[in-house]
N, C-alpha and C positions, 0 to 999 in steps of 0.2 A: 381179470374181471371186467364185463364190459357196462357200456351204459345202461345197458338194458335191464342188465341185474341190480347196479346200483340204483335203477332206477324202482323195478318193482321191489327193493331193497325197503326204499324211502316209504313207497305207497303202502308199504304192508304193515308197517311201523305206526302211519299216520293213522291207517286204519283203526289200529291196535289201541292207540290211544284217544280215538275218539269214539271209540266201542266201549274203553273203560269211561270214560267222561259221562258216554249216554246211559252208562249202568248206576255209575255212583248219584247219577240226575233223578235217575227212576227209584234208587233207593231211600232217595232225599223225599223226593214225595210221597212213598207209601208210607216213611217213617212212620205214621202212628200205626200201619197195618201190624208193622213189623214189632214196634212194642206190644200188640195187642197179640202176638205168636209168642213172644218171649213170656208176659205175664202168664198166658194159658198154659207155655209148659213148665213153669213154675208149678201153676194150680196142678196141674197133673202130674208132677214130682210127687206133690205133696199127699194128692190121691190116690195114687199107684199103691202104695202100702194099705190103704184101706179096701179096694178093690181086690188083690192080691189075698188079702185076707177073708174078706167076702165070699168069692170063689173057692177057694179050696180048704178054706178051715169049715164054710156054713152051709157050702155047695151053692153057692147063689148064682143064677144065672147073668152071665158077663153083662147085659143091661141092665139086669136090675141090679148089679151089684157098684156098676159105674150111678145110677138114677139114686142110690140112697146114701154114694159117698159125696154126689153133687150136694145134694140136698142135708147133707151135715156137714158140708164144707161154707155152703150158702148161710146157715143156719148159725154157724160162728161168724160169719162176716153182720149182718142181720142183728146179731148181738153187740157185736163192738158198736157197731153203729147206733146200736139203742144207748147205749152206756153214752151217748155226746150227746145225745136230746135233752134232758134235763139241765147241761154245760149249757147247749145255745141257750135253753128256752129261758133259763136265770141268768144268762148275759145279756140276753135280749130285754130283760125284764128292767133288770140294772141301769142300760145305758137309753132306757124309755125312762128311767126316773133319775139320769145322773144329772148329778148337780157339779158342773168344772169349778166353781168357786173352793167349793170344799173338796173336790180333787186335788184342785192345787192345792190348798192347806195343806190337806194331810201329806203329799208329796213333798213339798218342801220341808213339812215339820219334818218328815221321814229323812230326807238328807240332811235337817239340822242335828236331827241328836245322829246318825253314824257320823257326821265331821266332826261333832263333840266328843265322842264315845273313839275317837283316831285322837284327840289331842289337841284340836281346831279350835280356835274363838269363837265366839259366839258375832262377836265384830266384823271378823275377820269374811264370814258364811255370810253375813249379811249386809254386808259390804259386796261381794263378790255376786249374790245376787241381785243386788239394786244396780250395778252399770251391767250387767246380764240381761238385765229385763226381763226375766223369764215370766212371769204372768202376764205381760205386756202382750209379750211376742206370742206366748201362747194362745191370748184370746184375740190378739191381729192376726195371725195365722187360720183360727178356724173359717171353714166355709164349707157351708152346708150345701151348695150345690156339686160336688162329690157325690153325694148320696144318690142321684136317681144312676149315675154310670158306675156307682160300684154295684149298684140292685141287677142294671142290665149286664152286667161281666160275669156277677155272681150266676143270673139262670142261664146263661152260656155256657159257663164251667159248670153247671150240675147237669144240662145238657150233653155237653160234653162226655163226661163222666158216664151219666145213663147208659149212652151209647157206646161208652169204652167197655163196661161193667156187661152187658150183656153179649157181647162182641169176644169177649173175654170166656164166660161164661160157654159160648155157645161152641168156642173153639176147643175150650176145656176139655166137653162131654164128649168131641168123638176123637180128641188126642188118647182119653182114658178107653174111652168103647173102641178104637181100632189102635192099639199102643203099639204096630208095626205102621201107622200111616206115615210117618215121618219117616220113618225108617226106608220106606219105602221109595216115597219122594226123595230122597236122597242118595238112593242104591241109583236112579237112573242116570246119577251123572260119574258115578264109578266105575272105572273096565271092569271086566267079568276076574280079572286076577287080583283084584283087591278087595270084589264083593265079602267074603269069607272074613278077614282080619277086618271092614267095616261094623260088617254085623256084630263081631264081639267089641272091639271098643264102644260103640249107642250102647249095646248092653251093658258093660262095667259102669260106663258115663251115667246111666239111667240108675244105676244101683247106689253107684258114689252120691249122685246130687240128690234122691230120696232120701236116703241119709243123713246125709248135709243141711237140709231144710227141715228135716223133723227133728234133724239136733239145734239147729239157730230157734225153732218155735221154744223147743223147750227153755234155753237160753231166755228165751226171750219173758216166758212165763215164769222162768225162778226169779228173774229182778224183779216183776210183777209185784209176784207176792210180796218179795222184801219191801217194796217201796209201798205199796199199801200198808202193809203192819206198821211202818214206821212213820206215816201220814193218817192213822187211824190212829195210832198214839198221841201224836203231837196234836191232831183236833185239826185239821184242816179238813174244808168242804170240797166236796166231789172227789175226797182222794182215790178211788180207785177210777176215775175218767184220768185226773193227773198222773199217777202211776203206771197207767196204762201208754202214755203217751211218752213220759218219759223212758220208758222202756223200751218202745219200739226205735226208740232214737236209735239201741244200741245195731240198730243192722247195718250203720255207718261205722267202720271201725277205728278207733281210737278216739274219732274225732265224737261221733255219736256221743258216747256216754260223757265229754264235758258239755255238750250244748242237750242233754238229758239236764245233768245236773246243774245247769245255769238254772234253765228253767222251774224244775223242781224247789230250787231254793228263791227265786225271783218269786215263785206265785206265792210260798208260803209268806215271805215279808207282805207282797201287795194283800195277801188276805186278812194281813192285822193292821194293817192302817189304821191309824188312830191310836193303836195301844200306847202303852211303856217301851222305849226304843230296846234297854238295859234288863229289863225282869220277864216281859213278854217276846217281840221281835226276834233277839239276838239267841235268846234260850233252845228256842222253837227254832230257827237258822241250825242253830250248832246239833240241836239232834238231828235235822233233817239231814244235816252233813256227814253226822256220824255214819246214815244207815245210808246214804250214797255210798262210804267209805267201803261199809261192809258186803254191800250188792255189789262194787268194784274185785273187792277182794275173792270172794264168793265163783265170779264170773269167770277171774282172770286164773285163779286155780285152780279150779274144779268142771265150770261152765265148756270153756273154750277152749283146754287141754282135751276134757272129752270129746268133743266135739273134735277135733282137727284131727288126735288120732285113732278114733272108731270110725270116722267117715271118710275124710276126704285122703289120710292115710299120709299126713305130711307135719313136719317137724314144725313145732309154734316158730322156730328162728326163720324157719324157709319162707312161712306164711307170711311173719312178718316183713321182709324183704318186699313178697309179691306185690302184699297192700300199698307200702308206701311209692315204690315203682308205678303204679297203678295209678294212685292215687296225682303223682306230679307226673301221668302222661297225659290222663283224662279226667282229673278232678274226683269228685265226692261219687258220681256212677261208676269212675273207674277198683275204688273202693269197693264198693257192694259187690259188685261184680268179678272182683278178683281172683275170690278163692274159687268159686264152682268154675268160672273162665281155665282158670291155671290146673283145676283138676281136670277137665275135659282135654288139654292140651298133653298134658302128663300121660293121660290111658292112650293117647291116639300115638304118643314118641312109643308108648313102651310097646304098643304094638305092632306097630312098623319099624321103627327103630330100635328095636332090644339087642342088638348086638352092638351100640354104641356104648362107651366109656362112660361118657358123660349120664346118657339117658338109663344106665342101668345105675346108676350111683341116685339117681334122682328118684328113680320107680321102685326101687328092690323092696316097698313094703308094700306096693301094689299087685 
């Protein structure tokens, strides 16, 4: 081997890795482009079935049938969002007339009777509070010059947003009106002997993760319900804006539905402040728990059993594995991401690689 070789050995190398350096640089910066592709073909997972059915169950033509799944896709988004208006506009309203003197009362009343109602002194709580200082620190802590850079952060992020929302939105309508664009764009960096086995994995990939996302909606809508019924029972206000929100938590998995049900059970206590700790509070808490219990139960054998094997076509043990791997590689997105990630990776082994050992023991229900 002479120098010559080792030489353009080294330069072809350097090159290599400063060609990947300048990709993963340019990747870094379009990042929000690239989230703003991922959310749209969500959105268009989601609408492919409604399209699909449009065309050939109603005969509607491929535009208008993508123009009135947009527009009932919009139309549920439009809705959620109407459901938080009256949430801001009475928290808005609230903390235009909050009074912290009697916030703290009732907060500390609130932790005097749970340390009572655990076993606690009454000496012991108010002892513990007075070298605390907590009313002290809390009113030497406030400062109201916060407020004009949270107002200016706040129309950033709805700016922000705007632009994400319609960037979204706009990529949506011709991922569903041309649903070979992608496909396409992707075949040009394929040799012409793997175009063939490309085309069918996008296809499976595109059937699996439709399904996969119309089965987590629905998931997502049977805890819905449960946790409205059992927050319309108990009498708390804006239950179906809270139920709705704690539900969506669940697209986190595992961890989702405990910080769902912190939540759930935190706002119903903060919305009796002032009552009986013992006859009101605790009562109202333990049914609230009950029906987390049951939305839990509900989800985890019936929900998401369905769901993993009519869709994504994988054993709840294998799932579980993926998520928590996922999760201590890349945290809480590495989570959400999991299951549709590891189904797309699944159809691509088993169709390139289906003569493996391994990858037919993993695929054989795909």
């Amino acid at each position: 081997m002479t120098s010559k070789t080792i030489a353009n050995g080294i330069l072809r190398a350097v090159g290599i890795i400063i060609a990947i350096a300048l990709l993963m640089l340019f990747l870094y910066k379009i990042q929000s482009v690239i989230a703003y592709l991922a959310f749209a073909a969500v959105i268009a997972l989601i609408g492919r079935p409604i399209v699909l059915f449009l065309r050939r169950k109603l005969k509607f033509p491929n535009t208008l049938a993508v123009i009135i799944s947009m527009l009932l896709m919009v139309g549920i988004l439009a809705g959620i969002i109407a459901l938080f208006v009256p949430l801001i506009s009475e928290q808005g309203k609230n903390l235009s007339l909050l009074d912290i003197d009697k916030l703290q009362e009732n907060v500390n009343t609130l932790y005097k009777e749970i340390t009572n109602y655990l076993g606690f002194s009454t000496s012991d709580v108010n002892e513990a509070l007075e070298d605390a200082e907590i009313e002290k620190n809390i009113l030497d802590g406030l400062n109201i010059s916060f407020i004009p850079d949270f107002l200016n952060s706040f129309l950033n992020i709805l700016s922000s947003l705007s632009i994400g929302l319609f960037s979204v939105l706009f990529i949506s309508f011709f991922f569903l009106k041309d649903s070979k664009l992608f496909q396409n764009g992707l075949l040009m960096f394929v040799p012409n002997n793997n175009e063939k086995r490309t085309v069918n994995s996008i296809e499976k990939i595109n059937n699996l993760l439709s399904r996969y996302f119309l089965g987590l909606l629905l998931q997502i809508f049977i805890l819905f319900v449960i946790y409205t019924i059992v927050l319309l029972i108990v009498g708390i206000e804006n239950a179906i804006v809270i139920a709705f929100l704690c539900s969506l938590f669940n697209i986190i998995p595992y961890v989702g539905p405990l910080i769902g049900g912190v939540l759930m059970i935190g706002l119903t206590m903060t919305s009796n402040l002032g009552a009986d700790f013992s006859e009101v509070i605790l009562p109202k808490s333990g049914y609230v728990l009950i029906g987390l219990l049951i939305g839990q139960l509900v989800d985890n054998f019936f929900s998401q059993p369905f769901i993993f094997s009519n869709s994504v076509k994988s054993h709840p043990l294998e799932i579980f594995l993926v998520i928590i791997i996922a999760g201590l590689l890349f945290g809480v997105i590495g989570m959400i991401v999991a299951v549709p990630g590891y189904t797309a990776i699944k159809v691509i082994l088993k169709e390139f690689l289906s003569e493996n050992k391994l990858v037919k023991s993993l695929t054989h229900n795909l």
